[in-house]
N, CA, C and O of each residue as an XYZ file, in Angstrom:
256
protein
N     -11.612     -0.172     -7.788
C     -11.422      0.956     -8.656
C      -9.933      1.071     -8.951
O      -9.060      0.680     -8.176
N      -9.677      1.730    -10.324
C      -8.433      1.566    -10.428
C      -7.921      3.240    -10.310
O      -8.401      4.284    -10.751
N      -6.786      2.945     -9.541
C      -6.499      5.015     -9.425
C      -4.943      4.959     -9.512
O      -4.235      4.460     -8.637
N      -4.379      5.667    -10.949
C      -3.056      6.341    -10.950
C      -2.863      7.377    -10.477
O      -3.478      8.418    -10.705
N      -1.362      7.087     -9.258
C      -1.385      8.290     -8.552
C       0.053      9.055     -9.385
O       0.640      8.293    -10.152
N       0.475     10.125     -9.293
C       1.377     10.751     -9.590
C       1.806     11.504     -8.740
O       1.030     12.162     -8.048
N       3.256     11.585     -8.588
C       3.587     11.770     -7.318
C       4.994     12.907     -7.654
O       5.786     12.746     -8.582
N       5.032     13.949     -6.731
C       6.251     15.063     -7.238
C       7.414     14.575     -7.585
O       8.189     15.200     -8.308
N       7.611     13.640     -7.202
C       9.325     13.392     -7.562
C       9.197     13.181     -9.357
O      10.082     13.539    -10.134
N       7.701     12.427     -9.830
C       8.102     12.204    -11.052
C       7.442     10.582    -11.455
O       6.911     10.189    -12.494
N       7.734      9.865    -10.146
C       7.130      8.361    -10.206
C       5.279      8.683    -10.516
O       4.490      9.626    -10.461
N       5.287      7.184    -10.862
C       3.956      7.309    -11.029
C       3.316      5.740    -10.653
O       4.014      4.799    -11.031
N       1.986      5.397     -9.906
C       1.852      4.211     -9.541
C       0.260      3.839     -9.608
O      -0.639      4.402     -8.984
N       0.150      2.823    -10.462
C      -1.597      2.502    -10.151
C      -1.211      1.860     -9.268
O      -0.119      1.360     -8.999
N      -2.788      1.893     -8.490
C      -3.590      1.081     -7.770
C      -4.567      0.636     -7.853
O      -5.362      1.237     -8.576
N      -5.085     -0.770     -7.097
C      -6.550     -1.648     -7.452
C      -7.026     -1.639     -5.932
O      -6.659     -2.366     -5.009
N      -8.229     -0.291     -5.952
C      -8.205      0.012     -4.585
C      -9.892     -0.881     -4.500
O     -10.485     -1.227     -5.522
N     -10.445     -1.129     -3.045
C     -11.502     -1.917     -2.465
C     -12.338     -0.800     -2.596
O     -11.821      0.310     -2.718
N     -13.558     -0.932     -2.589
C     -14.228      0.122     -2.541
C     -14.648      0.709     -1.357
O     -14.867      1.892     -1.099
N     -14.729     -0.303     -0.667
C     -14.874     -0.085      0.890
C     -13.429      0.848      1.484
O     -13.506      1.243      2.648
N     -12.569      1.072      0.952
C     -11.202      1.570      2.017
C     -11.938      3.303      1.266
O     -12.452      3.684      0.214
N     -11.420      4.072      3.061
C     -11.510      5.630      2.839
C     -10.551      6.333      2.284
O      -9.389      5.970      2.464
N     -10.859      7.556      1.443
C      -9.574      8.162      0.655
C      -8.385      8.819      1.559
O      -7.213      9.007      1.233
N      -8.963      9.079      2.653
C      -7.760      9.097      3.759
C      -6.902      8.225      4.107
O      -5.869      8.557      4.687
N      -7.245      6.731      3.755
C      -6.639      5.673      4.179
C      -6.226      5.723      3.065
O      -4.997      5.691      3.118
N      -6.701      5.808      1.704
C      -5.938      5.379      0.060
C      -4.751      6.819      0.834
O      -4.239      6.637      1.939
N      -4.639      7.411      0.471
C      -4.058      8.940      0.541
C      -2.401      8.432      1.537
O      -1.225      8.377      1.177
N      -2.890      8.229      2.476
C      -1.994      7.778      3.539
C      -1.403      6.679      2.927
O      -0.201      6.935      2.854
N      -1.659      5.471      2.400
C      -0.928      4.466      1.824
C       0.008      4.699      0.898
O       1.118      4.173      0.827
N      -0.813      6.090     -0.334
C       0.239      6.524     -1.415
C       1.547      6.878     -1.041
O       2.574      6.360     -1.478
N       1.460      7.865     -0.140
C       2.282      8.678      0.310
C       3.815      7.997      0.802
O       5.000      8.268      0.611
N       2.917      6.798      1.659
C       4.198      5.859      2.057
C       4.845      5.302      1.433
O       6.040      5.223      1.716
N       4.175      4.520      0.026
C       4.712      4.358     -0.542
C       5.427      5.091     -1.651
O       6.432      4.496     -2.042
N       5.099      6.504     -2.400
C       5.648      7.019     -2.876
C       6.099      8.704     -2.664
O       6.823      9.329     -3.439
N       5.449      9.256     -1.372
C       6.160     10.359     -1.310
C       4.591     11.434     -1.549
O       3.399     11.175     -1.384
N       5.153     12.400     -1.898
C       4.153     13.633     -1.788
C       3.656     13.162     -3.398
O       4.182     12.592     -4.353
N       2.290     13.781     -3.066
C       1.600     13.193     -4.226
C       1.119     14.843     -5.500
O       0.587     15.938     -5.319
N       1.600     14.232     -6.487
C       1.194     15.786     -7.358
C      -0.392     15.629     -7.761
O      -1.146     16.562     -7.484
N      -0.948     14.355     -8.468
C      -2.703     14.160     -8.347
C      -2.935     13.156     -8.679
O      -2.036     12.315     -8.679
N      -4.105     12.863     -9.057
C      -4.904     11.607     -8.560
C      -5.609     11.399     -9.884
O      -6.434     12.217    -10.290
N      -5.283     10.291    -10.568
C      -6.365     10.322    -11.783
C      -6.884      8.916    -10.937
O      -6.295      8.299    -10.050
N      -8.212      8.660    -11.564
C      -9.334      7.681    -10.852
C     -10.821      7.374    -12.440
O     -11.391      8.055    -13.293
N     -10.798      6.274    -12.074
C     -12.066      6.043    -13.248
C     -12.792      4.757    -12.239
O     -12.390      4.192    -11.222
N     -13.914      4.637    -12.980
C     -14.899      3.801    -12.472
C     -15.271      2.782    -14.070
O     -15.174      3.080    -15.261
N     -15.611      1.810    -13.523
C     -15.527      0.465    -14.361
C     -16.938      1.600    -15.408
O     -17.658      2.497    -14.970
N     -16.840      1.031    -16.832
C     -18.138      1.233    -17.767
C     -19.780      0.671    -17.481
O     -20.639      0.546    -18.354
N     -19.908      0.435    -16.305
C     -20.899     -0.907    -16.385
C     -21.658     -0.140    -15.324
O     -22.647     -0.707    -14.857
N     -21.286      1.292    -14.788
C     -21.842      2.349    -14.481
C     -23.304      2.998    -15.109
O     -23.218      4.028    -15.778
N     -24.583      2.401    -14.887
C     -25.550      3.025    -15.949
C     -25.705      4.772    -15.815
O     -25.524      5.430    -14.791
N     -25.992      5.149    -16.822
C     -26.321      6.448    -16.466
C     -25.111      7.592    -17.059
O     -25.227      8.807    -17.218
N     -23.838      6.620    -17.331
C     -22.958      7.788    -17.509
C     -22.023      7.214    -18.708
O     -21.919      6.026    -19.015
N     -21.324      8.383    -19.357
C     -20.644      7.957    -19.884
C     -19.494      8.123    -19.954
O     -19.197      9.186    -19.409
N     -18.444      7.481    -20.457
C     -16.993      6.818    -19.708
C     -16.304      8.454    -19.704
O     -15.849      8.813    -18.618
N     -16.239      9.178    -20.556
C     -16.027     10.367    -19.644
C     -15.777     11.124    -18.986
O     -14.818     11.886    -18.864
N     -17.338     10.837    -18.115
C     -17.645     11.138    -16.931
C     -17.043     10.589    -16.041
O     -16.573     11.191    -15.076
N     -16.954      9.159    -16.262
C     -16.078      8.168    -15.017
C     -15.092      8.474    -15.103
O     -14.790      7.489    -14.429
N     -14.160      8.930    -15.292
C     -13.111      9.523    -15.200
C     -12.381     10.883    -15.227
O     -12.556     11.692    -16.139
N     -11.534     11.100    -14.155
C     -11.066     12.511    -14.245
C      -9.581     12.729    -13.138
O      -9.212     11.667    -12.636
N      -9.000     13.603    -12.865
C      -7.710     13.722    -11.942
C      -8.069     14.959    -10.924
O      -8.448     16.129    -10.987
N      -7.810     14.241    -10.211
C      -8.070     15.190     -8.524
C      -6.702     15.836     -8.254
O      -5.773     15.066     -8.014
N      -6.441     17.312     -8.265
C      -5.264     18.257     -7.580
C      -5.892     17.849     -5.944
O      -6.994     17.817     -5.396
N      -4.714     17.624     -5.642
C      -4.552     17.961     -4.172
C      -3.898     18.900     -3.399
O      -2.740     19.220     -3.669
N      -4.642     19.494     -2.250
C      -4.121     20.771     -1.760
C      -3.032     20.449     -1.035
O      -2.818     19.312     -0.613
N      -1.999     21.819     -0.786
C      -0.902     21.348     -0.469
C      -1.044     21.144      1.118
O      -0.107     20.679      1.767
């Protein structure tokens, strides 16, 4: 899955995450590498039946 994170300072960084790794573990990786995170945009490939592109996509606030 591919997930741009955005991060307070201003940076901003995709990632090409496994599907298997937990968002605690994605979460924890961002951070190290870029610092406190402002949110999370995330989409899922089109090849998703049932939905439409959309839907697969959206940005997660994270609590402070």
């Amino acid at each position: 899955m591919k997930i741009i994170v955005n991060f307070k300072s201003g940076f901003k960084q995709t990632f090409i995450v496994p599907k298997d790794m937990l968002a605690i573990e994605f979460r924890r990786l961002a951070e190290e590498i870029g610092g406190n995170i402002e949110n999370i945009e995330f989409s899922l490939p089109p090849r998703q039946a049932g939905f439409s592109t959309s839907e697969l996509s959206g940005i997660l606030q994270l609590p402070e």
